[in-house]
C-alpha positions in Angstrom: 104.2 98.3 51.5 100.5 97.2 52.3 99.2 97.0 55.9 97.5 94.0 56.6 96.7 93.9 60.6 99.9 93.4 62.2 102.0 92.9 59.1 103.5 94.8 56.4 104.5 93.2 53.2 106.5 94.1 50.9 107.3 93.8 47.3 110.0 94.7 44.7 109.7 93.5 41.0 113.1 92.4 39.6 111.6 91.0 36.2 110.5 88.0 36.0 110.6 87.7 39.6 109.1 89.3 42.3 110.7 89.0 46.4 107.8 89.5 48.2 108.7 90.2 52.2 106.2 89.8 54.8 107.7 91.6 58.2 106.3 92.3 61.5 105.5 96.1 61.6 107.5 95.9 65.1 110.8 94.7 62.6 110.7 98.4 60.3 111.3 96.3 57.5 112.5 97.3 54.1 113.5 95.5 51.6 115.9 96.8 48.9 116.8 96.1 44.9 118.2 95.2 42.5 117.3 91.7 42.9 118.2 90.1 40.0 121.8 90.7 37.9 122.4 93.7 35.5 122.2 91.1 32.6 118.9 89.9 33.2 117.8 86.9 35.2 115.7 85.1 38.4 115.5 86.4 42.2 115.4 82.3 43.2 115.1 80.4 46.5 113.9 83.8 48.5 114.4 82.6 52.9 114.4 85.6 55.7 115.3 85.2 58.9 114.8 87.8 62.3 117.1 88.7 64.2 116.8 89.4 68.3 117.0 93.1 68.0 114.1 93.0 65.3 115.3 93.2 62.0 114.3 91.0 58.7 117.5 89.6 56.7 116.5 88.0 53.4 118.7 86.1 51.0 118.1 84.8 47.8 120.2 83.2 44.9 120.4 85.5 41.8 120.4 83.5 38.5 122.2 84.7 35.4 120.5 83.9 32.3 123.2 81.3 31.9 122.0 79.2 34.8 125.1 80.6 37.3 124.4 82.3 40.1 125.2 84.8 43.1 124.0 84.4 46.7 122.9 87.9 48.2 122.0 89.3 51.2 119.6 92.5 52.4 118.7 93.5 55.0 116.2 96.8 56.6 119.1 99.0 56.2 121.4 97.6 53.5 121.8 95.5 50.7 122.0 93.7 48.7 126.0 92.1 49.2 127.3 89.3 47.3 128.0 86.1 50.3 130.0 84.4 47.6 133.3 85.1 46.9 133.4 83.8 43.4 131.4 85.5 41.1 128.7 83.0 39.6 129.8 79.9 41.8 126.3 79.5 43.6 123.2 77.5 42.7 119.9 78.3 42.9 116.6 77.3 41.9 114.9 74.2 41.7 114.3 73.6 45.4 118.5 74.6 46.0 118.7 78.0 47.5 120.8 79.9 50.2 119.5 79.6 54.0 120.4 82.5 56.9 120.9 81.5 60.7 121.3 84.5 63.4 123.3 83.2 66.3 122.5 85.4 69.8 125.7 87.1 69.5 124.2 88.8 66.2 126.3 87.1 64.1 124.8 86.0 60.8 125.5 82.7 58.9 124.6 82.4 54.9 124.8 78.9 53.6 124.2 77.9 50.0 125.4 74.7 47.2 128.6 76.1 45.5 130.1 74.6 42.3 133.8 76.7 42.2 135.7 73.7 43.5 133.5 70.8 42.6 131.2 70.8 39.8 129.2 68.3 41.4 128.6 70.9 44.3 129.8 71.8 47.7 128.2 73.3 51.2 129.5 76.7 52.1 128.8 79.0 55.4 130.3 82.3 55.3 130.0 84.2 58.9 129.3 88.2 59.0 130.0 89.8 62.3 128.5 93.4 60.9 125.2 91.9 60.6 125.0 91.3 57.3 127.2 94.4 55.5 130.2 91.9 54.7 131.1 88.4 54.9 134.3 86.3 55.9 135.9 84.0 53.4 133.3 81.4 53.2 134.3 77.5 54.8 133.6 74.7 53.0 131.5 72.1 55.0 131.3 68.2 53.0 134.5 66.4 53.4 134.3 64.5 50.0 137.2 64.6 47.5 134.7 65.7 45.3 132.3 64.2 41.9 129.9 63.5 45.0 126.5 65.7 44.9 125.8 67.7 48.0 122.5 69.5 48.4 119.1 70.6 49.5 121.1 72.1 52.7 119.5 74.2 54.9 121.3 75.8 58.4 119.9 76.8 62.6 120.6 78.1 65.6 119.1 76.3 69.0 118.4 78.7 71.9 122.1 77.9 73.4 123.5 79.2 70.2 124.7 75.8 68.6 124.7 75.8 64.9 122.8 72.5 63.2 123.9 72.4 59.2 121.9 69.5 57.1 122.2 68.6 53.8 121.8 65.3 51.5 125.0 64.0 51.0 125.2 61.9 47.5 128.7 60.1 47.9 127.1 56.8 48.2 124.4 57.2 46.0 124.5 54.9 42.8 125.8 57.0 39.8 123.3 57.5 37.1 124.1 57.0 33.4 
């Protein structure tokens, strides 16, 4: 890392991308590899979040070379896990990435586009109660019967520790040719 006054960043190559992490020095942050699949690939869509006791949590969508991808998590002490359950489900890329929430309990929420059930996509949040290490099965969010686009989501927590999800909903949108 490179000190620059009260921050530290921090930078891994994972060819041809490189996650570059800018932490408070209070938040001992270190990020960890690999960042990109054994078979060659993108780190994509890079968002961090803090949590109350300090630490950085990054997340990032790992693209294959065949355009699929995986959402993972690190974090100062761990990483990286796989958030979603099947294996080259996730998007990422082109403006669609995964986006982390902390609630004050320390629990942390990973939401990302996933095409398993619904080629056209679908919103998942998957909860972690062991801040970060492993994730729940994931919940599907959009209530669509599916063939409708959902995207560009993105996920916070208020100071009372409600959970606001967002995302463009396409269900209504004129189909294109």
């Amino acid at each position: 890392g490179v000190e620059d006054g009260m921050n530290m960043r921090f930078s891994i190559q994972g060819a041809p991308a490189r996650l570059v992490i800018l932490a408070a020095l209070s938040a001992g942050c270190a990020a960890r590899g690999p960042l990109v699949p054994e078979t060659g690939g993108s780190a994509e869509e890079p968002h961090a979040v803090g949590t109350a006791a300090g630490r950085v949590l990054v997340t990032w969508g790992a693209v294959h070379p065949d355009g699929r991808a995986d959402i993972l998590l690190s974090g100062d002490d761990f990483g990286p896990v796989r958030v979603n359950p099947v294996p080259r489900s996730a998007v990422a890329g082109r403006q669609v990435g995964p986006r982390a929430a902390v609630l004050p309990s320390g629990r942390v929420l990973v939401s990302w586009v996933d095409r398993a059930r619904d080629p056209a996509g679908d919103i998942l949040v998957a909860a972690s109660d062991d801040g970060g290490r492993t994730f729940a099965d994931p919940v599907r969010v959009n209530d669509d019967a599916g063939r409708a686009g959902q995207e560009y989501q993105d996920i916070a927590v208020l100071p009372g520790g409600a959970v606001i999800l967002a995302w463009l909903d396409e269900r209504d949108a004129t189909p294109l040719d």
